[in-house]
C-alpha positions as CSV (number, residue, x, y, z in Angstrom):
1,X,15.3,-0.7,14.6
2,X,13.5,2.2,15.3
3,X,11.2,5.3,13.6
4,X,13.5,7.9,11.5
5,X,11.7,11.0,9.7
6,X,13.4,12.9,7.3
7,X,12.1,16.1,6.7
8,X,12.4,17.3,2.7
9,X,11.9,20.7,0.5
10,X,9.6,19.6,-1.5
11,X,8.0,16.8,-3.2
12,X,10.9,16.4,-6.1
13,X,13.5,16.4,-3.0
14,X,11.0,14.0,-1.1
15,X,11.6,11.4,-4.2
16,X,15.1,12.0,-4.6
17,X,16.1,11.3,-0.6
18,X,13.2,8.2,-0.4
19,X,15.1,6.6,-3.5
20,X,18.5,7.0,-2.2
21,X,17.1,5.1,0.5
22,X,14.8,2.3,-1.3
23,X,18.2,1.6,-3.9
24,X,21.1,1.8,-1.0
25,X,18.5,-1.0,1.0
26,X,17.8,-2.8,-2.6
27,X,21.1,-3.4,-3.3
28,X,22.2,-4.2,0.3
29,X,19.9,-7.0,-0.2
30,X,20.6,-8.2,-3.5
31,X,24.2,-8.0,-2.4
32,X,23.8,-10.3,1.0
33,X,20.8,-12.5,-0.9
34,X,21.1,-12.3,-4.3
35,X,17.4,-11.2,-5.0
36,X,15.1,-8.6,-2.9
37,X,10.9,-8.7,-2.4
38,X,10.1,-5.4,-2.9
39,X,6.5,-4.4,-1.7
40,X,5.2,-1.6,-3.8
41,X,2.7,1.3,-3.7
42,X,0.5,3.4,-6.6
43,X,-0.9,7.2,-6.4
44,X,1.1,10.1,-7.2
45,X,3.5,10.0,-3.8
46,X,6.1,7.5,-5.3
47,X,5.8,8.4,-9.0
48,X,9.0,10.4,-8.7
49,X,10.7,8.0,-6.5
50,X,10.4,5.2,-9.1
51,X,11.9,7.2,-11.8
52,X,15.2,7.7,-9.2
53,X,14.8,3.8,-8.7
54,X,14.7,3.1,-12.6
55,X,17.2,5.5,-13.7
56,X,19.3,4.2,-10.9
57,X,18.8,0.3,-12.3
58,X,19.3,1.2,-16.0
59,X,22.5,3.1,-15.1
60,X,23.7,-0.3,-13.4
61,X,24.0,0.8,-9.6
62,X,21.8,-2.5,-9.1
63,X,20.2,-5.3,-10.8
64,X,16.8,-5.1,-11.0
65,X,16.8,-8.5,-13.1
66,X,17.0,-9.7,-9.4
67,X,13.9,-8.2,-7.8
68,X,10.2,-9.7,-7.0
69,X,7.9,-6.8,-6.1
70,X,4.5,-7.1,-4.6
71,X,2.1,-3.9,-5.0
72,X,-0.5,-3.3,-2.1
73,X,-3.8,-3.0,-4.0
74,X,-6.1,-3.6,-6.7
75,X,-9.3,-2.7,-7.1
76,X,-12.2,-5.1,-7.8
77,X,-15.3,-3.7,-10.4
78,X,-13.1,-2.0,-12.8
79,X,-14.8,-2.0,-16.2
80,X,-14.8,-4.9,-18.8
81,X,-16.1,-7.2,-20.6
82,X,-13.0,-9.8,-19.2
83,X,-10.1,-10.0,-17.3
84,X,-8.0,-9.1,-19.8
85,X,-9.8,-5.4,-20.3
86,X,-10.0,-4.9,-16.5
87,X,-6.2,-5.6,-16.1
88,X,-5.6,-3.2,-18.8
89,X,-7.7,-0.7,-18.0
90,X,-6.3,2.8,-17.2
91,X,-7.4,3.1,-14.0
92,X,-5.9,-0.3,-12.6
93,X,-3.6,-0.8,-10.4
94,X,-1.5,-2.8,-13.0
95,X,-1.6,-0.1,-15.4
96,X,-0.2,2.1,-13.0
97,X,3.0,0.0,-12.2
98,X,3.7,-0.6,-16.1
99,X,3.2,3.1,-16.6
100,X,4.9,4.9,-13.5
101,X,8.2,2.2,-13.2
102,X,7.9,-1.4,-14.7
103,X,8.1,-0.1,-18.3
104,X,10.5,2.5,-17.4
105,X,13.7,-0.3,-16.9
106,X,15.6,-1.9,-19.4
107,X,16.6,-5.3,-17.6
108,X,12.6,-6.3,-15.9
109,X,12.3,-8.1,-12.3
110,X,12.2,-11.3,-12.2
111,X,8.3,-11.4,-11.3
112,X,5.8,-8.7,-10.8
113,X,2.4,-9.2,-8.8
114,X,-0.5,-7.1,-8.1
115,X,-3.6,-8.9,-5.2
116,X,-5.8,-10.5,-7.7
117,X,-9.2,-7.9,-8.0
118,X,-9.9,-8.4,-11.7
119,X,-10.2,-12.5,-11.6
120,X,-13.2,-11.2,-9.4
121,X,-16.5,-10.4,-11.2
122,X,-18.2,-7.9,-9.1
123,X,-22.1,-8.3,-10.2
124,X,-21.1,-11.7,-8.9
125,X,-19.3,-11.1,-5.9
126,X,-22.3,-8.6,-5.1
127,X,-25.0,-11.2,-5.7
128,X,-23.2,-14.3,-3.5
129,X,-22.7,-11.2,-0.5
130,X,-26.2,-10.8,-0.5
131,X,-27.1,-14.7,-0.8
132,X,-24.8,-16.1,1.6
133,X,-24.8,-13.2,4.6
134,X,-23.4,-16.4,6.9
135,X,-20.5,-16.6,5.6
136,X,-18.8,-13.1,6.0
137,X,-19.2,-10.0,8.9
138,X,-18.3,-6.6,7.8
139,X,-15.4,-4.9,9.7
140,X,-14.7,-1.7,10.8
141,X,-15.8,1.2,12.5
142,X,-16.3,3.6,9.4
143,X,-17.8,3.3,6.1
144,X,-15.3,1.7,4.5
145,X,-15.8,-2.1,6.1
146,X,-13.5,-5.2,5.5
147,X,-15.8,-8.1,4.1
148,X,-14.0,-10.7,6.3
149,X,-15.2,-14.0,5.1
150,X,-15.6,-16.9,7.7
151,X,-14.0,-20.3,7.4
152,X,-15.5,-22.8,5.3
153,X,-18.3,-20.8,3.5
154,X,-21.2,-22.8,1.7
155,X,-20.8,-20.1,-1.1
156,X,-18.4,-21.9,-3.4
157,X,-17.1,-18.3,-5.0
158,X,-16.7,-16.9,-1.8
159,X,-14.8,-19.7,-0.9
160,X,-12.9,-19.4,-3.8
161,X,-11.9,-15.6,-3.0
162,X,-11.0,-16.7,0.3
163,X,-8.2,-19.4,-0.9
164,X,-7.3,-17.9,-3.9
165,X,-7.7,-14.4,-4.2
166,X,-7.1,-13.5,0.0
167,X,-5.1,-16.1,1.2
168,X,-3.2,-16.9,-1.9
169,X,-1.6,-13.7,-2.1
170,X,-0.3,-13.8,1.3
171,X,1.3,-17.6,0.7
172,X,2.7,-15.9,-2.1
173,X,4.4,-13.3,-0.7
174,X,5.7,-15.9,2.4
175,X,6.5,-18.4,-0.5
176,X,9.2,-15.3,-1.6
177,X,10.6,-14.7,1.5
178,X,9.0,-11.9,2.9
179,X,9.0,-8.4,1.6
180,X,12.8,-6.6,2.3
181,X,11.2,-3.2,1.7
182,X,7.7,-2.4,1.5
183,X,6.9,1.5,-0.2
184,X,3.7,2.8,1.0
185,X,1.9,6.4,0.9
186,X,-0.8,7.6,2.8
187,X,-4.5,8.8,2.5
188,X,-5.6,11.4,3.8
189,X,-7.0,10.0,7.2
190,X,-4.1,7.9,7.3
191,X,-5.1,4.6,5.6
192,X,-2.7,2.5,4.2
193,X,-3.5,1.1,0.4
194,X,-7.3,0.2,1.1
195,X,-6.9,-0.4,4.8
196,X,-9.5,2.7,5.1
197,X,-9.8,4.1,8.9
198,X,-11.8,2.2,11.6
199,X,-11.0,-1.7,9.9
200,X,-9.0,-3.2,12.7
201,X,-5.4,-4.3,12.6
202,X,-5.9,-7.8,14.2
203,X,-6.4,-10.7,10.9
204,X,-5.3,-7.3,8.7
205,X,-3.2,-9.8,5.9
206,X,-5.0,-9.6,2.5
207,X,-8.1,-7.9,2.9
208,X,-11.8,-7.7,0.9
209,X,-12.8,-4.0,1.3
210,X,-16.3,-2.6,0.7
211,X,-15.3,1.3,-0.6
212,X,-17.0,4.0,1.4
213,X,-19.9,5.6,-0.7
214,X,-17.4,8.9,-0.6
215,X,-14.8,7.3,-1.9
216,X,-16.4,5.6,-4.6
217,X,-18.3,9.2,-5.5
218,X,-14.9,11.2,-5.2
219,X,-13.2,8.8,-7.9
220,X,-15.8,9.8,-10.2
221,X,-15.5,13.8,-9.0
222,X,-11.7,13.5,-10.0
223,X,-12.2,11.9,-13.5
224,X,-11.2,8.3,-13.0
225,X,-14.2,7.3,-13.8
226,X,-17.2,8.3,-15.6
227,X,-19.9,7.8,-13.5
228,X,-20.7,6.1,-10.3
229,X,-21.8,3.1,-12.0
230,X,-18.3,2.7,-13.7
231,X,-16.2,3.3,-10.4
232,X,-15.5,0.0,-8.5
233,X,-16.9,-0.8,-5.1
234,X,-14.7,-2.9,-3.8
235,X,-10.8,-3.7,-4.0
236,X,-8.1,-6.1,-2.2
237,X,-5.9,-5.2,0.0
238,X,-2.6,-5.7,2.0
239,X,-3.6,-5.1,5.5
240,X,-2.0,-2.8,8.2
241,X,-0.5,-6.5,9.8
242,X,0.9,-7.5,6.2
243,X,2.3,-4.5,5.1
244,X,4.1,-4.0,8.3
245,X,5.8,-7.9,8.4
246,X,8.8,-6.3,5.8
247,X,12.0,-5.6,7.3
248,X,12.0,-2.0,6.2
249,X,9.2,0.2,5.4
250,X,9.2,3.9,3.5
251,X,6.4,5.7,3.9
252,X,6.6,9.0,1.3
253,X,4.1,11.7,1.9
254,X,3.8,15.7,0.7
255,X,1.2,18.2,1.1
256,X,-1.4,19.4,3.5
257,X,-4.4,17.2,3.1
258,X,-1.3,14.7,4.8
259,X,-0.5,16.8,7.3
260,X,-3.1,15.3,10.3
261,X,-2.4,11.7,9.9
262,X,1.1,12.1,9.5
263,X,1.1,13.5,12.8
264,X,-1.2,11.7,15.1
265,X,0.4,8.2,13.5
266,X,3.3,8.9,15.1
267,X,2.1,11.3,18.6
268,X,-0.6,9.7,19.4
269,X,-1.3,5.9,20.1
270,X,-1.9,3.2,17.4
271,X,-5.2,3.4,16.4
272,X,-7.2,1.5,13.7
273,X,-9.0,5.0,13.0
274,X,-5.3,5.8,11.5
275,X,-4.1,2.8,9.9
276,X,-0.4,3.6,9.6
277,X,0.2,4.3,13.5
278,X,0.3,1.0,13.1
279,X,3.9,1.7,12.8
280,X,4.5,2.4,16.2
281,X,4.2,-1.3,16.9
282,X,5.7,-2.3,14.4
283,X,9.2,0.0,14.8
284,X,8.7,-1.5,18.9
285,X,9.0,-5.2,18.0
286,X,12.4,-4.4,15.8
287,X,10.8,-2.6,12.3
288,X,12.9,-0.1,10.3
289,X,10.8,2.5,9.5
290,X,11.0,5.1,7.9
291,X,9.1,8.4,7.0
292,X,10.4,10.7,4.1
293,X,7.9,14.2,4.3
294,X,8.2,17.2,2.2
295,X,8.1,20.2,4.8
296,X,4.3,21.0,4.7
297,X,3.5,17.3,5.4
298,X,6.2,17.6,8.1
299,X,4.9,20.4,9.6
300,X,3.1,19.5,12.7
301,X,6.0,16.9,13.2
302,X,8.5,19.5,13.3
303,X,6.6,21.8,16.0
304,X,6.5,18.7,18.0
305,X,10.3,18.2,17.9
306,X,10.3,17.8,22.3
307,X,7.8,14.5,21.9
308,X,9.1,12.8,19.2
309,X,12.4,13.2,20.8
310,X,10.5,11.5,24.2
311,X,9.4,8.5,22.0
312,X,13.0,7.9,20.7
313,X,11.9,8.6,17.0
314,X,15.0,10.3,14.8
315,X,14.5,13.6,12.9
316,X,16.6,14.8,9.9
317,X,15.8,18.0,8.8
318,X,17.7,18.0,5.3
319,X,14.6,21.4,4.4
């Protein structure tokens, strides 16, 4: 269907115009299927669409007692004693979504998951990576690697991850039909959930990823965590190849530090080294996809206006 980029004011305009859209496609859905698979994002880009979204479903525009949502991450290390306390804890993924939207509506979806990182124990994920190096080959081009673990590993917990953790997210997620609409942000060198830069799109569904070292020390820099010990290392992962299978994706992005990626995604050629040009492709074999930028985001977009008109993308200045 095509790449459409609307250009917003700022980031409270941003969430406003990216939940008209995510409701008018929501209850499109519901309408023609009687449930939707929403595919859902953390950080601070879509905290103030989700507030449009619940407001929207309390106020009775849709039913969101007829929604399945899938989130794109989780991170794998988080500190605790159980899974319990690592599901719970304020920096999960989990927490996030209860916080920021699930909590937030008065009628709740039908079933909420997030990839499975806390069933993992990390000192022994750790330990079986360094035991069984035959059985997995790091991935990518940059610091941030995907662990891609081989068929039919002797490590039993490897194994394990593989068919349960990796693999059994994905069947999930095809078990519900596909995502309708999938949410996403975007870091600042244009990875997509943990999808860091350099990991390659090809075999990109559910995804093991070793943190870069920077990453890891900048969670710790911004007060997630405590120390470097506390932060995790790893973390699961939709891939670039998952994320774009849904009918429609919204990518919502404000600010400066977004301002590169969001340009050379859509200028230049896909490229691993930014994971979301994978859109390109994706809008070429029939995608909906759709950017929603505040004006600074936009900006290198907007003085491009001759070549995104040669690559038949849509621009809607609404700044």
């Amino acid at each position: 269907m095509g790449i459409t980029v609307y250009v917003t004011r700022d980031f409270a305009h941003m969430s406003e115009v990216a939940a008209e859209i995510v409701i008018k496609e929501t209850s499109a859905t519901i309408k023609k299927k009687r449930q939707a698979v929403l595919g859902l994002a953390t950080g601070n880009s879509p905290t103030g669409l989700y507030k449009h979204f619940a407001r929207a479903a309390n106020g009775g525009k849709f039913d969101s007692g007829r929604i399945r949502s899938f989130n794109l991450d989780e991170y794998v290390g988080l500190p605790g004693d159980n899974v319990q306390q690592r599901v719970i804890h304020p920096e999960s993924y989990s927490y996030f979504m209860i916080q920021e939207l699930f909590s937030l509506l008065k009628r709740k979806f039908i079933e909420t998951r997030v990839p499975y990182g806390s069933l993992i124990d990390q000192k022994l994920l750790k330990k079986e990576l360094a035991g069984n190096k035959q059985d997995w080959e790091a991935r990518g081009t940059d610091a941030g690697k995907s662990i891609a673990i081989k068929a039919n590993p002797a490590s039993p917990y490897l194994a394990w991850i593989k068919k349960e953790i990796l693999d059994g997210y994905a069947r999930k997620i095809k078990a519900a039909g596909g995502i309708d609409l999938q949410v996403i942000g975007v870091g600042g060198r244009g990875h997509v959930a943990f999808h860091e830069s350099g990991i390659p799109f090809k075999g990109s569904s559910v995804l093991l990823v070793k943190l870069d070292d920077n990453t890891i020390a900048n969670a710790v820099k911004d007060g997630h965590f405590k120390k470097v010990s506390d932060s995790p290392q790893y973390a699961i992962s939709m891939g670039a190849e998952l994320v774009y299978q849904a009918r429609t994706v919204v990518l919502v992005a404000n600010g400066e530090r977004k301002v590169e990626s969001v340009t050379r995604s859509l200028l230049e050629d896909a490229t691993p080294e930014i994971p979301i040009s994978y859109g390109q492709k994706y809008a070429k074999q029939g995608g909906n996809l759709i950017y929603v930028l505040d004006a600074v985001a936009a900006r290198g977009l907007l003085e491009n206006k001759r070549k995104l008109q040669d690559k038949k993308i849509v621009i809607k200045n609404l700044a």
